[in-house]
N, C-alpha and C positions, 0 to 999 in steps of 0.2 A: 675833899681829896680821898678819904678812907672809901667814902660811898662810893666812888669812880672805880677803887682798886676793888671792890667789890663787886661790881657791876661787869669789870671782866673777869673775874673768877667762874662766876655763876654764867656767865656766855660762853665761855671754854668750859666749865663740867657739863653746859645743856649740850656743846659741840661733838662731846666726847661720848656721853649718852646716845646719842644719835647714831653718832657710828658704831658704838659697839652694838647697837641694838639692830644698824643696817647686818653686820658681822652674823649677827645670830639669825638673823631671818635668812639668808641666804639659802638656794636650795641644795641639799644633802648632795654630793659628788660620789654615786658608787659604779663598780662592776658590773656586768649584765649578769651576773649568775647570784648576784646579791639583790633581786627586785624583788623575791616575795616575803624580803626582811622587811618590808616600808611599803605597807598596804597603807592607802592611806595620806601619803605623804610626800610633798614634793620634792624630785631627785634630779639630778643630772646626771646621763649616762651616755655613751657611744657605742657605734657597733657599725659594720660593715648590713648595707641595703642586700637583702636579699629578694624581696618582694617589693611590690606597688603595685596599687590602684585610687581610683579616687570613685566614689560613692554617688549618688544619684545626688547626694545634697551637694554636692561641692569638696566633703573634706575628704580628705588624703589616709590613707591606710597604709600604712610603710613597716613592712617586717626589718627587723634589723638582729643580726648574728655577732655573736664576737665565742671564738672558741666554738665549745659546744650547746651554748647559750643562747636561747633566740627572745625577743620578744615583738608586740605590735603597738606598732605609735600611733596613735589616733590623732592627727592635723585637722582645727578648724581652718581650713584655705588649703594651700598647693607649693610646692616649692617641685623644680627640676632636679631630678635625683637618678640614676642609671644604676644597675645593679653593678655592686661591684664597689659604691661611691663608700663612703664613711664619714658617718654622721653625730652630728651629737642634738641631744633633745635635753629640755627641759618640762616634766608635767607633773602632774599624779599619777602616782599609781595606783592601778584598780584592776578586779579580776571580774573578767566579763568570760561568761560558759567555760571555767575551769582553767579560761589561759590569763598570763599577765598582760596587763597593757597600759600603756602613760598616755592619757591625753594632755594634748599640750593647746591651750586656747589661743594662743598668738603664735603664728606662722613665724614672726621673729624668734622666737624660743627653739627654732632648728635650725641647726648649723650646718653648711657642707664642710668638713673638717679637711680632706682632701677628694679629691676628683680619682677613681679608679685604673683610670689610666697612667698617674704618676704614684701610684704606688707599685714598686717591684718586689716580684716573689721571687727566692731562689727555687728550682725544681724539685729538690729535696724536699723541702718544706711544704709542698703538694704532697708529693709521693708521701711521707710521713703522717700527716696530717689532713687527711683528704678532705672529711666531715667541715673541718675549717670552712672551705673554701666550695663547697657547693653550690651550682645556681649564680656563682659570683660572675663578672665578667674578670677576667686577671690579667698583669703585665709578666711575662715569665721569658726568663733567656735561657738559650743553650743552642746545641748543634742539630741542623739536621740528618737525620741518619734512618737509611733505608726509605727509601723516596716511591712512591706510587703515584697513580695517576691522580687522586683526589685525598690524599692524607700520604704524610712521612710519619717518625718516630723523631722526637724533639729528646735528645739524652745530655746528660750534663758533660763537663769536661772529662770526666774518670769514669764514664759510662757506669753509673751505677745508681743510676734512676733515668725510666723515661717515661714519655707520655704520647699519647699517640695524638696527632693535632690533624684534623679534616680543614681543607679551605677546599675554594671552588679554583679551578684548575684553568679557568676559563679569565680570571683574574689578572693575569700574564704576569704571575711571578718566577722573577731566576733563581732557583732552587737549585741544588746541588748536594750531594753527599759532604759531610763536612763544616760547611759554611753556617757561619753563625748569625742568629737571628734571634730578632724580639718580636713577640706573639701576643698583640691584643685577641683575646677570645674570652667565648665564653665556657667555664670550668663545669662537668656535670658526671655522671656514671652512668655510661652504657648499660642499660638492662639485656637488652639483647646480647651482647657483645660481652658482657660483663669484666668489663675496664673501665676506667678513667679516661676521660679525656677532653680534650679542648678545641672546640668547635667556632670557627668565625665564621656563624650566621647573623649579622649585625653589619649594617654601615660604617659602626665606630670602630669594629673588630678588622684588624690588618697584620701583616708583617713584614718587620725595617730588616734590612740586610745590614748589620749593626760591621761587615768589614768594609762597606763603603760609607758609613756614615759618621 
C-alpha cells in the first residue's frame, strides 16, 4: 500500500517538474524597443506591418513598428498580412548588417493579432504622433471640411487637428462639407507638399458616410 502512495507522489513531483520546466522554457514576451536586450534569444514581440515582401526562396520579410521602434521578421513560408495589420511573432533574435531581426522557423509562430481595418485611430493621435503611423494603411473618423475636386480636409469635432485625405473623385462618393465619415487609407508625408496625409490608393481603402450607417 505505502509503495502505491509512493508511486503517486513521484508521478505528481515528475508532473510538476514538467510543467514548471514547460513554464521556464517559454519564450521571453518583450516590447519592440527592448530587441537588442536578447541577441540571441527567443522572444515574443508585436508591432504594426509596415513593409513586406517575400524573397526568391519563398520566405517572407515583414518590417513590423510599434512607437518609434521598428524591426524585420524573417518567415520561413508566407502568411497574408496588409500594411496597417498587427502582428505578433515568435523567433530569435539576431543582427544581420547592423539591423535587428527575429527569425521565426514556423509560419505558425506569427500571429495576425488584428486586421488593420478594425483598428480605429482618433485624428489627434495622427496629428500628434505621426512617426507612429507612417506607411500604415489606418481607420480614422472625423468631419469633412473644405471639399475639392480630388481631396477635402478630414478635421475632428472641435476642429483642432486635420488631415488632408486624396480619393479619386470618379469613385461617386456623396461628400459634403460637415458630414461625417470613416476613412480607410493609406497614412504617409507628402514631401512635395510637405504635410501629412491620407491617401486611398488601394482596393481595400474607402470611405463609410458613418450619418447613414
Amino acid at each position: 500500500m505505502k509503495l502505491k502512495h509512493f508511486s503517486l507522489i513521484f508521478a505528481f513531483l515528475g508532473i510538476l517538474f514538467l510543467y514548471l520546466l514547460s513554464l521556464l522554457s517559454q519564450p521571453i514576451v518583450i516590447d519592440l524597443h527592448e530587441i537588442s536586450k536578447f541577441e540571441g534569444k527567443e522572444i515574443t514581440t508585436k508591432g504594426f506591418v509596415s513593409d513586406y515582401s517575400v524573397n526568391k526562396y519563398g520566405s517572407q520579410i515583414i518590417t513590423i513598428k510599434e512607437n518609434n521602434s521598428q524591426v524585420v521578421v524573417f518567415i520561413e513560408g508566407k502568411i497574408d498580412v496588409e500594411y496597417g495589420d498587427k502582428i505578433q511573432a515568435t523567433g530569435q533574435v539576431q543582427k544581420y548588417k547592423n539591423s535587428w531581426e527575429i527569425m521565426v522557423n514556423d509560419i505558425r509562430r506569427v500571429k495576425i493579432i488584428e486586421k488593420w481595418q478594425n483598428i480605429s485611430f482618433p485624428l489627434w493621435q495622427l496629428a500628434e504622433n505621426p512617426d507612429r503611423y507612417l506607411g500604415l494603411n489606418v481607420n480614422v473618423t472625423g468631419y469633412v471640411e473644405t471639399l475639392e475636386d480630388s481631396f477635402f480636409y478630414l478635421v475632428d469635432l472641435d476642429e483642432k487637428h486635420f488631415l488632408t485625405v486624396f480619393f479619386n473623385p470618379f469613385d461617386n462618393v456623396d461628400l459634403y462639407a460637415g458630414k461625417k465619415v470613416c476613412i480607410f487609407g493609406k497614412f504617409y508625408f507628402d514631401e512635395k507638399n510637405l504635410k501629412y496625409v491620407l491617401d486611398l490608393c488601394d482596393d481595400s481603402h474607402k470611405i463609410i458616410n458613418l450619418e447613414e450607417a
